[in-house]
C-alpha positions in Angstrom: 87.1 122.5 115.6 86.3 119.4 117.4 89.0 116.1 117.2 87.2 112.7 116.8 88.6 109.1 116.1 85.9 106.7 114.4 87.0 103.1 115.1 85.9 101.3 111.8 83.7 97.7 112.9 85.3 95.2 110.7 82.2 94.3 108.9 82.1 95.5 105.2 82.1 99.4 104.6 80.7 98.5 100.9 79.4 95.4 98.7 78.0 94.7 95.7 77.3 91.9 93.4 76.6 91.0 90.0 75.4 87.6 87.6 77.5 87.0 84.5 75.7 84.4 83.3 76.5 81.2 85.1 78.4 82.7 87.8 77.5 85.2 90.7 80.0 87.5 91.1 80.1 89.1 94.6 82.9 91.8 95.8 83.2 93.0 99.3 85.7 95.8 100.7 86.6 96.1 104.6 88.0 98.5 106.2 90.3 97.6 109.5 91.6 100.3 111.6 90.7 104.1 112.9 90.4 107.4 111.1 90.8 111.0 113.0 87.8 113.5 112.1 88.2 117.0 112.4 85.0 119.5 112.0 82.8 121.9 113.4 80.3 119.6 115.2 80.0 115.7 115.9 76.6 115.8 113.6 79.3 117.4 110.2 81.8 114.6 111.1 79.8 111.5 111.6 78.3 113.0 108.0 81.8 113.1 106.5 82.5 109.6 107.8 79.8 108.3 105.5 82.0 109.4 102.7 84.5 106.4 103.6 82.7 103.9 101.2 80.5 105.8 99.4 82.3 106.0 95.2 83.9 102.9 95.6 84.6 100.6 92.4 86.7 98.2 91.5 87.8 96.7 88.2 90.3 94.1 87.0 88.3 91.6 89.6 89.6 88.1 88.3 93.0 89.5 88.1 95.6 89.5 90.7 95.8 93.3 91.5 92.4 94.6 91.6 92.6 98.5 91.0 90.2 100.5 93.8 89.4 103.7 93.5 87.0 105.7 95.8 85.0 109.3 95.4 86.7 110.4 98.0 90.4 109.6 96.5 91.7 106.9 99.1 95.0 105.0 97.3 95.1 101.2 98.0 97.9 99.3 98.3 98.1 95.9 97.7 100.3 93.8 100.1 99.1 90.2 99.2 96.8 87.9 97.9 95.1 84.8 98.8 92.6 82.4 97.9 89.8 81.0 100.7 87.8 77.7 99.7 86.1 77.5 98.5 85.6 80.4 95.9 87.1 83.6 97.4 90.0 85.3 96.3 91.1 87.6 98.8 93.2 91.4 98.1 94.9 92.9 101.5 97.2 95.9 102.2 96.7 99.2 103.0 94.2 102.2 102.3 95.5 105.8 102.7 92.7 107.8 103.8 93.0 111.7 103.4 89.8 113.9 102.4 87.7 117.1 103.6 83.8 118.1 102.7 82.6 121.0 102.8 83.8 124.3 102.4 86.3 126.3 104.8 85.4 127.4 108.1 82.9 124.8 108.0 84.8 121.6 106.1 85.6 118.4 107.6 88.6 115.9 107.1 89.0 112.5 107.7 92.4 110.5 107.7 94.0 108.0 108.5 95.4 104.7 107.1 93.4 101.4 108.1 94.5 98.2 106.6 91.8 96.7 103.6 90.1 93.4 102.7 88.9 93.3 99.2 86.6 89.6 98.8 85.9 88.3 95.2 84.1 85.5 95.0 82.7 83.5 92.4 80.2 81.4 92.9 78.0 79.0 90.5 74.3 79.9 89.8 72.2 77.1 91.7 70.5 76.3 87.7 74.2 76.8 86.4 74.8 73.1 86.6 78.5 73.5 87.9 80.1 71.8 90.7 80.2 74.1 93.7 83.7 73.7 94.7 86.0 72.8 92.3 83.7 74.6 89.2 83.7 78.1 90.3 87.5 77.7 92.2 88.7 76.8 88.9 86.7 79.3 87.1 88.0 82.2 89.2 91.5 81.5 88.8 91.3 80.3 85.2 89.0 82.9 83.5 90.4 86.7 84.5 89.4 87.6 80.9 85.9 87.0 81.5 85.8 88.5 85.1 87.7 91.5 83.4 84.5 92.0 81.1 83.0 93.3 83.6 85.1 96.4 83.5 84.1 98.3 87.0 81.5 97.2 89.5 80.4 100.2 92.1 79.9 99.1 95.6 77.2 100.2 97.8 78.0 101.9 101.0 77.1 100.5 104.1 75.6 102.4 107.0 78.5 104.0 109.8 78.0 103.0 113.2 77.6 106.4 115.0 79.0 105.1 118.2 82.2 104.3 116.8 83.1 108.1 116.5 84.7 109.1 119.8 86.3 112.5 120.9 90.2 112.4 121.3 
């Protein structure tokens, strides 16, 4: 067994977005902090470190404890909440990381516990006809119901960095 650490870039580990009508609905998760990888070979663990944002989806968007849930089983924490102008609301706390892949002698796990950012935004449709700022600020906080009609959204993984695993 090797021992690596892969320092996650504070750039979005997965992203996705999705029109409901009048408003664009976009929802980004980050990932702040380091992970320890243990496997067989660098090549099995930089593969296991995909599995950090792949499965991710989160429902309950509009409302003000988003639940995230991740193929890999992570458990979110929410710490706070706050709004950005001037359409983002904004979930932080902690994510605790703790998964293998593969089979035994050959698995790999991953842990760790890096803080999250999860960024809702709501944002008016250019032919929508609604004021940028105020419109889609007030929207956000006022209509949870129809945010919550979206039931889950699945994120899209982004890409590792493979220079961000280094041995211990």
């Amino acid at each position: 067994m090797v021992g690596f650490r892969y320092r996650l870039p504070r750039v979005p580990v997965a992203r996705s977005s999705v029109d409901i009508g009048q408003i664009e609905v976009r929802v980004v998760l980050s990932l702040d902090g380091e992970v320890d990888v243990r496997g067989a070979t660098r090549d099995q663990c930089l593969a296991a470190v995909r599995e950090l944002g792949a499965g991710v989806m989160v429902g309950g968007v509009g409302g003000p404890r988003p639940r995230i849930t991740a193929g890999a089983g992570h458990r979110f924490t929410q710490r706070t909440r706050s709004f950005r102008v001037p359409d983002t609301a904004v979930c932080a706390g902690e994510c605790a990381v703790d998964f293998a892949v593969g089979l035994a002698p050959a698995s790999v796990s991953v842990s760790g516990e890096p803080h999250y950012r999860l960024a809702v935004s709501a944002r008016p449709r250019m032919d929508a006809g609604i004021p940028a700022w105020d419109g889609a600020r007030a929207w956000l906080l006022r209509h949870d119901h129809e945010l919550s009609a979206i039931g889950m959204i699945v994120l899209a993984a982004v890409p590792v960095v493979p220079d961000r695993l280094v041995a211990c």
